[in-house]
N, C-alpha and C positions, 0 to 999 in steps of 0.2 A: 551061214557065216554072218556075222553083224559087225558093221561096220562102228569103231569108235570114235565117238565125238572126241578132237583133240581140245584141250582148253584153249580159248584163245587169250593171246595175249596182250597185255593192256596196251592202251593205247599210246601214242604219243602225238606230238603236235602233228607232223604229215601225215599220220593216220587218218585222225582226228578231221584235217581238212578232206583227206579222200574221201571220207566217210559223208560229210556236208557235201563235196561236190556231187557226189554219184545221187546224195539223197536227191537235193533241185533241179537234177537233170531229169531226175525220172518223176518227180511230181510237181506241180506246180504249187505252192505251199506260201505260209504266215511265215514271220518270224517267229511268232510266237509259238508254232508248228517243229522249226527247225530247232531251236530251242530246246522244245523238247524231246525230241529226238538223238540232241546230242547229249543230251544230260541223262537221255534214258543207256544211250551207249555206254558212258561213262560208268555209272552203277552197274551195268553187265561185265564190263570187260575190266575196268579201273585206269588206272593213269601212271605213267611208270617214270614221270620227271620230278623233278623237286616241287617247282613252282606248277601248281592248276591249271589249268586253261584258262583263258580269256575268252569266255562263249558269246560275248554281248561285241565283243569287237569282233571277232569272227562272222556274225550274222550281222553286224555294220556293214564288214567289208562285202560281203554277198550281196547287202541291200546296194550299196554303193557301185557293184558291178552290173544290179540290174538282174543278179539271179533274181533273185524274189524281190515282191511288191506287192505289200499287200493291200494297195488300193485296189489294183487290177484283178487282183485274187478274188476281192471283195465284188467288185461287179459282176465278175463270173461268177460265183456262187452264188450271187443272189440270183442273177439270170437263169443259171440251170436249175435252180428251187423254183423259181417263179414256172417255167416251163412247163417241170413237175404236178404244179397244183398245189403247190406251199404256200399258206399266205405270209405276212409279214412277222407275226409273232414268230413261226419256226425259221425265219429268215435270221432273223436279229439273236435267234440261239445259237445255231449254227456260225454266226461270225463269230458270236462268246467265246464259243468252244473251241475256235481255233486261235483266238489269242488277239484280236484286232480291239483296239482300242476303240471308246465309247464314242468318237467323234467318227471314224471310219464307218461304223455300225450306222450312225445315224446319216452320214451320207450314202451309203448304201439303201438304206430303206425304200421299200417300192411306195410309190405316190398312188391315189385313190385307184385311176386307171390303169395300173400294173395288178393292183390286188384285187381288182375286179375283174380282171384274164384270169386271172390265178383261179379264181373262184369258178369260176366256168369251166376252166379245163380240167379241175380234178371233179365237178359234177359230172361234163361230160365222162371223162374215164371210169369211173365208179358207178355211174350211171344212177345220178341221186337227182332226186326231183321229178323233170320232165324230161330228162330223160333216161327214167327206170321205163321196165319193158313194160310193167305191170303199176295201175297206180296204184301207190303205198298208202296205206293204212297210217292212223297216227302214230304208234309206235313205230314202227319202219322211218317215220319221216321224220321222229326224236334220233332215233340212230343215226342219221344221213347227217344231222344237224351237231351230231354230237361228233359223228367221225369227220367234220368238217374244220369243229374247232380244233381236234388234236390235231388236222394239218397245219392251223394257223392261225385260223380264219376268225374275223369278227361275229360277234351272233349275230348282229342286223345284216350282216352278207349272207350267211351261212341259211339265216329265215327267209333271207328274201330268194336264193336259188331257189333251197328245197322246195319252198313253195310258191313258185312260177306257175303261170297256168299253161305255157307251152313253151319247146326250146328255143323259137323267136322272140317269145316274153324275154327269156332268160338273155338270151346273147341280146336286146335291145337294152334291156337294164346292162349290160355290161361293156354295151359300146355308149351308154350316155355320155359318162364322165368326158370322154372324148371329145363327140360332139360339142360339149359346153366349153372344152377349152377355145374349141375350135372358134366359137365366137366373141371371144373376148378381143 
C-alpha cells in the first residue's frame, strides 16, 4: 500500500510565521539563513493572498525578539570551525554562505593565536607532521600541506606544522603568539 503525498497548500501569512517560528526554534541561524528558507518555502508551496509577504520585516521582527542574531551565530561558528581545525580562510566562507555581512565576517575573524590552535588541532587529528605515526616522506608532507590549506590554513602555518621537528616544537610554535601577547 503506498501512502499519497497530499499537495500542500500555499501558504498564508500565519503559516508563513509558523513556519519561521518552528524554523529558529529548532536551529540557531542568519537572517540571511531564515530568509532563505522562507523564500525557499514560498516557491514550494506559493502564497494564496493578494499582497506578497513582507520577508525582510518578518526576519526584523525575529531579529528584534532576539530569535536570531547573527553576531552570536557568528561567534559560534567561528568557535566550532576553530575547534574543528578550520583555519580562517574556511571561517570567513562559511559566514559568506550563510548570509552575514562583510563587517560581521571580519569581526568574527580568528586573530594569529586562534588560527595557530586551529592549526594544531587539525595536525593533531589528521596526524600530519609530528605527529604522523611514521615519518613522512616529501610527498606525504606536500599532501599534509596541501590538506591543510583546503582547511583554511596559511602556507607559512600549514609549512611550519608539517614540518616541526617534534609535537613540542609544534604546540611551542603554537603557544608563541600567546606568550607575546602576554608581555606587552
Amino acid at each position: 500500500m503506498s501512502v499519497k503525498r497530499r499537495n500542500p497548500q500555499p501558504l498564508s501569512q500565519t503559516r508563513l510565521e509558523e513556519l519561521a517560528l518552528a524554523y529558529v526554534a529548532r536551529f540557531a541561524t542568519t537572517q540571511g539563513k531564515l530568509r532563505d528558507y522562507l523564500q525557499r518555502k514560498l516557491r514550494e508551496r506559493g502564497w494564496e493572498e493578494e499582497i506578497g509577504p513582507d520577508l525582510d520585516a518578518l526576519v526584523a521582527r525575529y531579529c528584534e525578539l532576539g530569535y536570531v542574531n547573527d553576531e552570536a551565530w557568528a561567534r559560534m561558528k567561528t568557535g566550532s570551525l576553530l575547534r574543528r581545525g578550520y583555519g580562517a580562510r574556511r571561517v570567513g566562507e562559511a559566514l559568506g554562505h550563510a548570509g552575514l555581512d562583510e563587517d560581521l565576517r571580519h569581526a568574527a575573524r580568528p586573530d594569529e593565536a586562534a588560527e595557530r590552535q586551529a592549526a594544531l588541532v587539525l595536525a593533531r587529528r589528521r596526524r600530519f607532521g609530528p605527529f604522523a605515526v611514521q615519518p613522512a616522506d616529501r610527498p606525504t608532507r606536500e599532501k599534509h600541506i596541501a590538506a591543510m590549506l583546503r582547511a583554511g590554513h596559511r602556507l607559512d602555518m600549514a609549512r611550519t606544522i608539517v614540518e616541526a621537528d617534534s609535537p613540542e616544537a609544534a604546540e611551542a610554535w603554537a603557544c608563541e603568539i600567546e606568550s607575546e601577547a602576554g608581555e606587552f
